[in-house]
N, C-alpha and C positions, 0 to 999 in steps of 0.2 A: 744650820740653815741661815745664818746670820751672813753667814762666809759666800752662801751659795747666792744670796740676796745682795750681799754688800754693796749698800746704796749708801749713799751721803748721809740720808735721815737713818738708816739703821744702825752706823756704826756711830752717829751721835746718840741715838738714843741708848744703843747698850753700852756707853759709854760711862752713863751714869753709873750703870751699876759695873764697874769694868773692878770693881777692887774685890768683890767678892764672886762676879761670876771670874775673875784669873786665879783667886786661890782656888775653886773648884777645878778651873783645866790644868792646874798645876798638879793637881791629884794624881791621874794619870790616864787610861783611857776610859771610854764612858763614864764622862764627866760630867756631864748636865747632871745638876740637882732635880733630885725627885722628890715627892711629898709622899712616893710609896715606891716601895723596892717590885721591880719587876718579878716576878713569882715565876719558877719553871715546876712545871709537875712529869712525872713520869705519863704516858697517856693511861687510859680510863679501857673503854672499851674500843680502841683501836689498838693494843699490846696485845699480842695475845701470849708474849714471853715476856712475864714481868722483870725477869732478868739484864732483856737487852733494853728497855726502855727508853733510858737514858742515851742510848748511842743509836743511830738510824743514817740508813744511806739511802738518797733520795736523786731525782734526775734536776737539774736546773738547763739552763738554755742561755741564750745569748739573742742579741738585739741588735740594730742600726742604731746608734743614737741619733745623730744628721746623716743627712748625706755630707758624701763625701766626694771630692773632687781628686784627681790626680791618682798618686799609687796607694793612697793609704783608704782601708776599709774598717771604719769606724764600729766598735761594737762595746755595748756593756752586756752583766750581766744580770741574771734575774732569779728569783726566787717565787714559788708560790708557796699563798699563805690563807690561813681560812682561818674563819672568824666566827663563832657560833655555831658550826657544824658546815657554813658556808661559804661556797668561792668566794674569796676577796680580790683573786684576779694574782696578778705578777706583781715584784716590788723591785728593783733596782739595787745593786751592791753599793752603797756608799761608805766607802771606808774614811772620807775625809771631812762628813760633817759625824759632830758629838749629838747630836738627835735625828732621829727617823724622823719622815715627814709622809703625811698622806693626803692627795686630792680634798677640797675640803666638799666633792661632791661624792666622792666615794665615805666618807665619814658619815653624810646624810643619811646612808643608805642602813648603818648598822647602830644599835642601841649603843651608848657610851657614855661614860662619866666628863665632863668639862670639867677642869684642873684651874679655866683662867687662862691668863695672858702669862707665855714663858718669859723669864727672869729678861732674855734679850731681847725681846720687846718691845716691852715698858715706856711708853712713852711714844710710841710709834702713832703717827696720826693714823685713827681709827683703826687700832690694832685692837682693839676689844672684839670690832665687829671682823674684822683676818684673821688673825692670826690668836690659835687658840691651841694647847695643852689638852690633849683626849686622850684616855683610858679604854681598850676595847677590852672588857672580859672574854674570857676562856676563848681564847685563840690556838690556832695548830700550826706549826711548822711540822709537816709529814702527820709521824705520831707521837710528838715531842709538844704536850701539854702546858700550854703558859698562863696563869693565873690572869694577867694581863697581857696588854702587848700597848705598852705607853709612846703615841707617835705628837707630835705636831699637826695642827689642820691649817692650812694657811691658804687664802683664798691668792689661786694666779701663780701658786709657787710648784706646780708640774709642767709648767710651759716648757723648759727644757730636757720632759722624760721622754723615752719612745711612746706613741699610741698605742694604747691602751693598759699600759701601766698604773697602777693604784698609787705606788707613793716610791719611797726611798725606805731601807735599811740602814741606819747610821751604827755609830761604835756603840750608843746605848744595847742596840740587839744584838750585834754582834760578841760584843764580851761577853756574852750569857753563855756564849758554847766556845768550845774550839772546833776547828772547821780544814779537812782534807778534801781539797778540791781536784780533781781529777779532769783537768780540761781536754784530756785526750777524748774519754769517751764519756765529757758532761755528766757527772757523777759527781754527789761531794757528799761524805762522810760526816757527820755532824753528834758532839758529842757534851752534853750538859758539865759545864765550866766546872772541875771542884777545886774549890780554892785550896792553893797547894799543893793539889793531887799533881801525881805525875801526868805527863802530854800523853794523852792516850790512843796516840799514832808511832807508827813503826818511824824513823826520820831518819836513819842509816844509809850515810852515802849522800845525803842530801847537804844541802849548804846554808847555816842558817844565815836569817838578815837581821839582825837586833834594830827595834824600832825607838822610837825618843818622841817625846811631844815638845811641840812647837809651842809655847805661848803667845797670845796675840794680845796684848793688854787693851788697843782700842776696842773691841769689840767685846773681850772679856771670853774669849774662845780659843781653840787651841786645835792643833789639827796632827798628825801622826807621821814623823820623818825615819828618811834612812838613808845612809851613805852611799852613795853610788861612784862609781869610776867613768870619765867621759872621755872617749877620744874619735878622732876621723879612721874610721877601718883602716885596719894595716900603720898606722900609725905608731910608734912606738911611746910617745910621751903622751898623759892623761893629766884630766884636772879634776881633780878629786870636789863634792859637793852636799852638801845637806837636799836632801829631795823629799819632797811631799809624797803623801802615797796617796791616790786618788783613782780606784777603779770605775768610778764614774766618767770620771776623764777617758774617752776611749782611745786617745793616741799620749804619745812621750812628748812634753813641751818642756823648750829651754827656753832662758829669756836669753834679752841680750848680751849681757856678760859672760854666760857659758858661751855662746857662739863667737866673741871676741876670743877667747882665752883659748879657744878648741881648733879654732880658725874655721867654723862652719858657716862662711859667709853662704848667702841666699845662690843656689843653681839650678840651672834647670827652669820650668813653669811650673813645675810639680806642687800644688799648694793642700791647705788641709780646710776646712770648716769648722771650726771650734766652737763649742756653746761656753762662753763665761758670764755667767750668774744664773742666778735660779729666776730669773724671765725669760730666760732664752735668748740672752741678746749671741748671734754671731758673728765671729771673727773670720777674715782670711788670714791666715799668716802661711808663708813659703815652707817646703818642706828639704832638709836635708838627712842621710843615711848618717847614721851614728853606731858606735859600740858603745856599749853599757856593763859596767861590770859588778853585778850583783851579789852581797853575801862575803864571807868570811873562810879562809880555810881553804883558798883557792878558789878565788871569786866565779861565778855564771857568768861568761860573756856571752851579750845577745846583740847580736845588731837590728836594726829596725830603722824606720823612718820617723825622723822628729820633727813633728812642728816647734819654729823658731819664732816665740811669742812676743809679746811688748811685755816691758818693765810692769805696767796696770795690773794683768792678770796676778803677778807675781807680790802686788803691793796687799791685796788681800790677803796672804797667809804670811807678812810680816818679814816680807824680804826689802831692802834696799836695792836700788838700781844698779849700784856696784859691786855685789855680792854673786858672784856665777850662782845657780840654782834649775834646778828641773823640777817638776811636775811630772814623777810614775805612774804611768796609766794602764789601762788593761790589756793591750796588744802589749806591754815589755811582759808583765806578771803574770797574765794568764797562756801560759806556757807550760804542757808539761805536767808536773803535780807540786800545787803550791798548800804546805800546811800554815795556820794562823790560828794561834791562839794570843789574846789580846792581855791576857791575863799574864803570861810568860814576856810580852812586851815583843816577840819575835815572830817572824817567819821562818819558812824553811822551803826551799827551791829546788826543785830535781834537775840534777844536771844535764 
């Protein structure tokens, strides 16, 4: 949330504490420190095969995030999720903040524990009274039973969700399961993390993508990378690059360095609407067509439309201005059937 906020006073405030919240993103994914481990139970009386409990296949959906201008159709995606027996609404994919976040008027709505001000924070003027650490007990994903379901409440910090979205999904929720998403026909597979256990998806044929964390030591936060291949269609030379993974992000963003080094100077009128930060503030930046070469073992190439960002957006997840880098967003990854388990540090792509 810090990353999606990254304001002046937030990245001095978690600053302070940047020595101990980086050896926690050092750790590896779902990092944020808890004061209690999030609890998964098999469900109760929604099972009615205590067998399959632990693994459930369920419908998800997709969004606008902004509008969008030119050839690109901006979309994330969403999950529902219930809270006491009740609709808590839709929550958004975010694979590139370390803690979920929710509405702090949707929070009003359900009983919960306060936790306090999160470690990144700390010091944030009138962050006692924003920005707050919440516990919802006995929540449901489908019929997939969680002791808790531990988010952030920050007042102002859904400004750039779709309407009527509840919050965000960060890596804290997501490592709890591995997850086979099925974007052809909005379907994704979801099966309770056992640490160790084998992936308990078929992945034959597919291509995996080995993930890495970025650490950001000003902020004390850290976000989820992967190697990607760059070039201009049909082109035969590429520039190989560290990228963010960001399903939140609904389109592929280079900064300026990839676009120097790839030669995708601005053509066309074709532009994109970007949301960067968690107020909502937007961007125009120009759009050019890209290939992308996903994964290991005979990479995915996908071609797509990328917004060509500024240095700024890229200075948040701990790039330099001379360093080529992209930002993977939903329109490259949600393609196809993408597997992710956080716990194995990988994906896996169908070709």
């Amino acid at each position: 949330q810090a990353l999606r906020s990254a304001t002046p006073a937030a990245a001095a405030a978690a600053a302070a504490g940047a020595a101990s919240g980086t050896k926690a993103a050092a750790a590896g994914f779902g990092d944020e420190p808890k004061t209690k481990k999030q609890g998964v139970k098999p469900a109760g009386e929604k099972a009615a095969n205590p067998e399959k409990r632990r693994t459930i296949t369920m419908p998800f959906r997709s969004a606008p995030c902004v509008e969008q201008h030119g050839v690109l159709g901006g979309r994330v995606f969403l999950i529902d999720v219930e809270i006491k027996g009740q609709y808590a609404g839709t929550w958004v994919i975010d694979t590139v903040s370390a803690t979920s976040m929710v509405r702090s008027e949707i929070c009003e709505q359900f009983r919960h524990k306060d936790y306090g001000v999160p470690h990144w924070a700390v010091g944030q003027e009138g962050s006692e009274y924003t920005t707050r650490l919440v516990g919802f007990p006995n929540a449901w994903l489908g019929s997939i039973h969680l002791d808790e379901l531990r988010v952030t409440s920050s007042v102002g910090a859904g400004a750039a969700l779709p309407p009527g979205c509840s919050g965000t999904l960060g890596r804290d929720f997501f490592s709890l399961f591995d997850w086979d998403f099925d974007f052809t026909k909005m379907m994704v597979t979801v099966s309770v993390a056992s640490k160790g256990g084998p992936l308990p998806f078929d992945v034959v044929g597919m291509r995996p993508l080995p993930l890495s964390i970025r650490v950001i030591p000003l902020v004390g936060q850290s976000v989820p990378t992967c190697q990607v291949d760059v070039r201009l269609p049909g082109a035969a030379e590429c520039t190989s690059c560290e990228a963010v993974l960001d399903l939140m992000m609904p389109c592929v963003v280079c900064n300026p360095a990839m676009a120097r080094a790839v030669g995708a100077l601005p053509k066309g009128r074709a532009v994109a609407e970007v949301v960067c930060g968690g107020g909502g503030d937007r961007e125009i930046f120009p759009l050019r067509e890209l290939t992308f070469g996903l994964g290991s073992g005979g990479p995915v190439s996908r071609t797509t439309s990328a917004a060509l960002g500024e240095s700024e957006v890229f200075a948040a997840c701990g790039f330099d201005s001379e360093t080529p880098a992209v930002i993977v967003g939903a329109d490259l990854i949600g393609q196809g059937r993408m597997v992710m388990s956080l716990r194995k540090k990988c994906l896996w792509l169908s070709v």
